[in-house]
N, C-alpha and C positions, 0 to 999 in steps of 0.2 A: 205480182208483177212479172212480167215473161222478158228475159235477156237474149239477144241473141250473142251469140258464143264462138268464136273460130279458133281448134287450133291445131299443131303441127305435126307431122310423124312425128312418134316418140313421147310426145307430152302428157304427162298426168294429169286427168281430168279433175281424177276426186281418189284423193288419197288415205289408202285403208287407218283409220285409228282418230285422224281429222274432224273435229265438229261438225254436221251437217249443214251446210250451205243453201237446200234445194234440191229438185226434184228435176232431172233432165230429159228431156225427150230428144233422140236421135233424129238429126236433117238431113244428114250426108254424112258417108263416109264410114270407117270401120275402125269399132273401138276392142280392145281388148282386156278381159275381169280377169282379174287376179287376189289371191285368197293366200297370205301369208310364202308370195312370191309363183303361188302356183297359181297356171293357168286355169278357170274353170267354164271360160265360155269366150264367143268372141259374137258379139253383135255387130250387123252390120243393113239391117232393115229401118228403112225410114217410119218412124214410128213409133221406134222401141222406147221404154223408159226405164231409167236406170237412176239407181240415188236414191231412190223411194224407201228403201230399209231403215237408215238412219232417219232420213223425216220421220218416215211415220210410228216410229219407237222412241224417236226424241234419244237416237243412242250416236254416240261415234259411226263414222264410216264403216262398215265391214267388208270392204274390200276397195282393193285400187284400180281403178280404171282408166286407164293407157291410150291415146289414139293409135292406129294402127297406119291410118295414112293422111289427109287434108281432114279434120273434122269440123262439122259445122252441128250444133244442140242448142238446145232453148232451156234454158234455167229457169223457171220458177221458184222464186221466194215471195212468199206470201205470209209469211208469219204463223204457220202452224197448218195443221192438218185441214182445220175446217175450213179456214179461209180459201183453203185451196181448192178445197170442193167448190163453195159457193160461186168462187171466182174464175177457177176455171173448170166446170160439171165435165168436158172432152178429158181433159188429162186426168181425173179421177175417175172416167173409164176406161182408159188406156193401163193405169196402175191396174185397176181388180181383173182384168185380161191378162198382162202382164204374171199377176202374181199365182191366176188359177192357171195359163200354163206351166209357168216355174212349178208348181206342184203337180199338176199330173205325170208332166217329167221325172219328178223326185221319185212321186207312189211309184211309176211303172219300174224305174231302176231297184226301189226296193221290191217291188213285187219278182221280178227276175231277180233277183239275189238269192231271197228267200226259195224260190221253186228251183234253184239251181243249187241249193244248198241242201234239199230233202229229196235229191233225184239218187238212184243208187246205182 
């Protein structure tokens, strides 16, 4: 089932530690992730999705995520992972784009760590 969602500078979307609720996709506007109060990203591309950690691990929130200015996101709760596929196949492409850039991000930062750490 897809919600639509509006809400205010300043407002916590999805708060780190919180049961998982759903899986959001970004409409407008710019949110900001936060990880045990530190910043660690700030989305703000129509499209993005965010939440998807805790659905798809069946775990607590791992981070809080803040609106930054007017935001407008689409919630899906569909009752588990698969339902979510079957019923909505777009936002379960959106997730595996979503999650293979988050990692090629991660490799590249570890990859510059490491060749910065064996340089003499």
């Amino acid at each position: 089932m897809e919600e639509k969602l509006e809400f205010r500078p300043g407002s916590v979307i999805l708060k780190q530690g919180e049961v998982s609720d759903g899986i959001y996709v970004l409409q407008k506007g710019v949110v900001e992730v936060f990880k045990d109060d530190m910043m660690l990203n700030v989305l703000m591309y129509p499209g993005t999705v965010f939440g998807e950690i805790g659905e798809l691990l069946d775990k607590p929130r791992t981070c809080t995520v803040r609106a930054r200015n007017q935001v407008s996101v689409s919630r899906f709760r569909c009752g588990g992972v698969e339902n979510l596929l079957r019923d909505h196949p777009e936002v379960g492409v959106k997730i595996l784009r979503t999650l293979a850039n988050r990692l090629e991000i991660t490799t590249q930062k570890l990859a510059d760590l490491s060749s910065s750490a064996f340089r003499p």
